[in-house]
N, C-alpha and C positions, 0 to 999 in steps of 0.2 A: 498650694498656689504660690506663684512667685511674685515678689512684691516690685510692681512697678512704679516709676521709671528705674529701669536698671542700669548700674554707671560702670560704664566699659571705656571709659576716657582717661585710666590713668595715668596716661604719657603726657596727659593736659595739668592733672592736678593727682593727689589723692587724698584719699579723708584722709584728718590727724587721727594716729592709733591711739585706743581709750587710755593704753598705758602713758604714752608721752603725755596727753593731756595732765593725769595726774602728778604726772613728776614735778609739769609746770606750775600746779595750783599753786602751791604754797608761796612761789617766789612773784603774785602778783600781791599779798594780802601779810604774809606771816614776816616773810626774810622779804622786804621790798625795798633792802639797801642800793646804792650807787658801787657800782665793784669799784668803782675809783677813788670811794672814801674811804682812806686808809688810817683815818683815826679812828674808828669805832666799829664797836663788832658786830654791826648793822652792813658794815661796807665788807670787812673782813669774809663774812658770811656771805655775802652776794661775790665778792671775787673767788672765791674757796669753788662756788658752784661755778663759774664759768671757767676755771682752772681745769676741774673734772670732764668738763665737757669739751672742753681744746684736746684733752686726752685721748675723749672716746672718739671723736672726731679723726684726730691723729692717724690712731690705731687700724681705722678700715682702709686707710689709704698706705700704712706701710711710713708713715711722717713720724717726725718730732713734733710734742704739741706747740712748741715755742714757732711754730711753722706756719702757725694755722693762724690767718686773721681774720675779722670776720665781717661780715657786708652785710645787708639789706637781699641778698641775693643774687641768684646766679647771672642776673644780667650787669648788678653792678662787681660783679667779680670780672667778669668777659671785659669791663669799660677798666677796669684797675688794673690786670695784666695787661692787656694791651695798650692802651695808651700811657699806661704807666712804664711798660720798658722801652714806650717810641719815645717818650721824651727825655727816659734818663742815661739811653746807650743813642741819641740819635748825631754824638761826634762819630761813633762808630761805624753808623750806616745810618739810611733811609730805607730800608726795604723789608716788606714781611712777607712770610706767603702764608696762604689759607686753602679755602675749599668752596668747590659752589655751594654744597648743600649745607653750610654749618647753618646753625641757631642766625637768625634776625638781628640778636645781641651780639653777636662777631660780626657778622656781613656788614650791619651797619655802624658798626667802631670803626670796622679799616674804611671804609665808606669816607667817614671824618676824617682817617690819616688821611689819605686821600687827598681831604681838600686842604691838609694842614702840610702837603708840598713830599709826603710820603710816597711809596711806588709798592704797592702791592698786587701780587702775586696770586691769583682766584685759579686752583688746579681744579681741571676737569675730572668728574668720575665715572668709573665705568659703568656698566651698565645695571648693575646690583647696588651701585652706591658706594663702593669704593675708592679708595685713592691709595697711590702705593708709592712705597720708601722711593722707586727710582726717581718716580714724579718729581716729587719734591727733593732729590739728589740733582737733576738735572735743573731745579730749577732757582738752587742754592748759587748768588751769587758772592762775590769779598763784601757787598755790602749788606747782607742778609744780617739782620740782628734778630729777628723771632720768626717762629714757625706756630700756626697754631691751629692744627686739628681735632676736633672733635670726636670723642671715645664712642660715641654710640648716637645714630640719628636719629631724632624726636619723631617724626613722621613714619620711617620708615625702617625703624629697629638695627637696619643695618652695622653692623662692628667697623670699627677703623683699626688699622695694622698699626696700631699705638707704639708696641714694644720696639717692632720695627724702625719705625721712623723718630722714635726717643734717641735709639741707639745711636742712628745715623747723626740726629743734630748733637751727641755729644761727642761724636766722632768729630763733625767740622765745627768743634765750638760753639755753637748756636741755641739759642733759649729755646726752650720748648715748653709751650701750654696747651693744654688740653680742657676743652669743656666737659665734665665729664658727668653731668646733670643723669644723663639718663641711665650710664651705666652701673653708681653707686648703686651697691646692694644687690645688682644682677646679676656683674661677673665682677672676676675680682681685680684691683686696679692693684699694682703696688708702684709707688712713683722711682723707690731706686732700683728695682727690678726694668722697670719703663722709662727710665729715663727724662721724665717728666721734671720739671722746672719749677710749672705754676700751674694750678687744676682747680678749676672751680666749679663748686658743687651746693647744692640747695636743699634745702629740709622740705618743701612740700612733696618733691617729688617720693620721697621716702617715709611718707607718712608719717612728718612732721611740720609744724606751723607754716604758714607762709609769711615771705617778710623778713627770714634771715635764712644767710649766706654763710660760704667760706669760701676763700681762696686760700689754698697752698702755696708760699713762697719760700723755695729753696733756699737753709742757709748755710749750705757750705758746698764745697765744688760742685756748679761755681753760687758763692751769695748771689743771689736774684740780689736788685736796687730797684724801687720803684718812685716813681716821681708819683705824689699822690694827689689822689684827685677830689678830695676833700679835707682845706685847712683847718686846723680847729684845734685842743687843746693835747694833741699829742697821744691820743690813745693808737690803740694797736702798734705798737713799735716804731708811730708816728707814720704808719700807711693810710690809716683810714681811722680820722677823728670824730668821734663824738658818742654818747653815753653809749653805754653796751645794755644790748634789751636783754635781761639776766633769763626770765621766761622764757623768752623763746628758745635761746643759747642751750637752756636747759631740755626745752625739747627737742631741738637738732642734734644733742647728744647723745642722747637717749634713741631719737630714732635713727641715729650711727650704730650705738651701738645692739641694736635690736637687728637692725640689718645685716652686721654683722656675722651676729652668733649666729642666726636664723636662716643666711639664706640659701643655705644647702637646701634646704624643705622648702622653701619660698618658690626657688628656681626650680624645682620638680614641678612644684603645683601648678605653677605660671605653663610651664612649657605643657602639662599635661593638659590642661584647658585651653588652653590655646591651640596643640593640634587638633584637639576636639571639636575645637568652632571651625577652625582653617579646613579641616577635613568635611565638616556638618554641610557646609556652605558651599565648598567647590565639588564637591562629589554629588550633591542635587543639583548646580547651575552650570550649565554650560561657560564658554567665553566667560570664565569669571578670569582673574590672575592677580599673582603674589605680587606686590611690588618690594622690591631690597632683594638682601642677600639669603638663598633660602635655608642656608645653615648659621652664617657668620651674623645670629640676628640677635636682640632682645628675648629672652623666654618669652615673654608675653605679649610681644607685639605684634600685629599682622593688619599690613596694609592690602586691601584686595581693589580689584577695579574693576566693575560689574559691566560689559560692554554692552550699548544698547539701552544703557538708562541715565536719567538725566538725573546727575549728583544730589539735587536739589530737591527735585522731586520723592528721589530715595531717602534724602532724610528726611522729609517732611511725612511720608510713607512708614520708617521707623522712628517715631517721637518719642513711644515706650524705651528707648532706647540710647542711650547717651554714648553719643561717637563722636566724631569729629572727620572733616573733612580737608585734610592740611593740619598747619598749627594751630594749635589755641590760640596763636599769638597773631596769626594772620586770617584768621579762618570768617571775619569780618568785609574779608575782599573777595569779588567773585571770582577773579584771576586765579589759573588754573596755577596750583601749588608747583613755587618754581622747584620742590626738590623731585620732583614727580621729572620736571621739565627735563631738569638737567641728568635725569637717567634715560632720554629718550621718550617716555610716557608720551604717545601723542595728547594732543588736547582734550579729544573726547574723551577717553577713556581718564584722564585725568581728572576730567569733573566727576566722570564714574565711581571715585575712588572714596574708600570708605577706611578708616581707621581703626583699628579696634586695639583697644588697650587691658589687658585681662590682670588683676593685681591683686595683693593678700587678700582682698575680703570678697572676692569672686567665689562664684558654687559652681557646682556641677548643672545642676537644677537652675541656674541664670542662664548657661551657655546654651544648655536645651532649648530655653524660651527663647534665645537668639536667633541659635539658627531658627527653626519655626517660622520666626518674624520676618525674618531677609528674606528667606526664600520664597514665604508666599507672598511678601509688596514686591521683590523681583520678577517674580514671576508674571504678578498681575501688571505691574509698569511695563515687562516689555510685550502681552500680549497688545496693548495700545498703543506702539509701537513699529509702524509703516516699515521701518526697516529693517527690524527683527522678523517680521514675517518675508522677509524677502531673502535675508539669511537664510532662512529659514529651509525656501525653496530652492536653494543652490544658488542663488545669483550672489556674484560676486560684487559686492556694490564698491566697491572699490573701481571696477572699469567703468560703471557708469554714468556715460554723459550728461548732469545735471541742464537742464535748460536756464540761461541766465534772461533774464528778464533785463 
């Protein structure tokens, strides 16, 4: 028997891995120095551990660890590159460009440039969730000072042509950041191979603590400068001040470097259960469909859109089931998920839309009991379902004249 609720959301979160956990113990209870007291070998020992882990960190990205500072998280990394090179290149220019579908934590930084007298740049994507080098060539103007795309989309697993569009902004000069939250561990990033500037990445996603961060900032052609956005006693290279949580640090390192070594096996497992659910699910229902790019995706992501059933009702339907409908970050609002939107997704079929997130501690024997579960509350939702049975019978309800009251 398979133990439910079973959690298929880990594009939302993922458990900490029992190994991170241990690495962490010790530095809340045994070593629970300040790495900033450098008189005692209380502090020596707490900095010694966060040295190691700027390391392993470093290392999955292709960086220097002297490179790597470290945040609260991927959203205040997205608020630190960006508005930290709008206001310390903004003699330079006023102007960024981005994407529709990026993270919430981009949309709404440039949101704030915006009203801080900024001119940004929101490029459209095609219909898999792309965006391409020409776009953003065509959309580089003399006062462009960052670019910032997003490596891999939370919703909808989609890839971005990162390498591409690195090259390009180092061709005309230009910063380039990348969120690159969901692709750590999945595929492989390397920033001077990508041309990447500033990259910011989180430990939950990767099966480490929640609560810390890192951003990447390039220090040599060209040195990133960032105006920072929290004063205080000068830690991290005097980016981002204040005590360093050595536990956590300790776990984000750890689940770097686990991710690492591992995810050759990782990215087989993810991709192999994953077509197994994508396959389980649209080969029993009709009018089901992929949303994103159906190769250029996440191993284990798969956004579907059940046409004919009401999103809501579908997850209320599968409860044994932990998904998500949008972001975890928006998934509070009834509004149809604007990255749905901005690929064309009509409305309905956008609330239709279901997420499924497949990741290391997934079975074979979970995905079984998934499909199973979707299929028969699909099935059952859209037998009650006036329009589906009209589908059904050949009418095409698309021509038909609704009567308006």
């Amino acid at each position: 028997m398979v133990k439910t609720p079973i959690y298929m959301d880990n594009n939302a979160t993922t458990r900490t891995d029992p190994r991170v956990v241990n690495a962490m113990l010790p530095y809340f209870t045994e070593k629970f120095g300040n790495a900033a007291s450098r008189s005692h070998a209380f502090g020596w020992e707490a900095e010694e551990a966060v040295e190691n882990a700027r390391e392993q960190i470093a290392s999955i990205i292709g960086a220097n660890a002297k490179e790597m500072i470290f945040t609260s998280g991927a959203t205040e990394s997205n608020n630190l590159a960006i508005k930290g090179v709008a206001a310390m290149y903004k003699k330079k220019g006023n102007h960024v460009i981005t994407q529709a579908t990026e993270h919430k934590a981009t949309l709404d930084t440039c949101k704030r440039l915006e009203r801080d007298g900024f001119q940004v740049t929101y490029l459209p994507v095609d219909k898999y969730g792309q965006v391409h080098a020409d776009q953003v060539r065509e959309a580089l103007t003399d006062k462009t000072i960052l670019v910032t795309i997003m490596a891999a989309n939370n919703e909808i697993g989609t890839l971005q042509p990162i390498r591409d569009i690195g090259r390009l902004c180092k061709e005309k000069g230009v910063l380039f950041h990348t969120d690159a939250v969901q692709a750590i561990g999945k595929v492989p990033v390397d920033v001077e191979d990508m041309g990447i500037d500033l990259l910011s990445l989180t430990a939950h996603k990767i099966y480490g603590p929640k609560g810390i961060g890192a951003l990447y900032v390039r220090k040599k052609d060209p040195r990133v400068r960032l105006e920072p956005q929290i004063d205080g006693g000068g830690h991290e290279r005097g980016m981002r001040s204040g005590t360093l949580p050595v536990p956590m640090i300790v776990g984000l390192g750890l689940a770097c470097e686990i991710a690492k070594n591992e995810m050759a096996s990782e990215v087989e497992h993810a991709f192999r259960l994953r077509e197994k659910l994508r396959k389980g699910i649209m080969e029993k229902l009709p009018e089901t469909y992929l949303n994103g790019h159906p190769t250029d995706r996440l191993p284990g992501n798969a956004n579907i859109s059940f046409a004919y059933v009401e999103g809501e009702g579908l997850m209320m339907g599968i409860k044994e089931v932990a998904v998500s409908s949008g972001s975890a970050c928006t998934s509070a609002s009834l509004e149809p998920s604007y990255v749905l939107r901005a690929l064309g997704v009509g409305d309905e079929l956008a609330h239709s839309s279901i997420r499924f997130g497949i990741g290391r501690f997934n079975t074979e024997e979970e995905v079984d009991r998934v499909i199973e579960i979707v299929v028969r509350e699909v099935n059952r939702l859209r037998e009650m379902s006036p329009l589906y049975e009209m589908v059904q019978q050949g009418i095409d309800i698309k021509k038909i004249e609704w009567a308006h009251h």
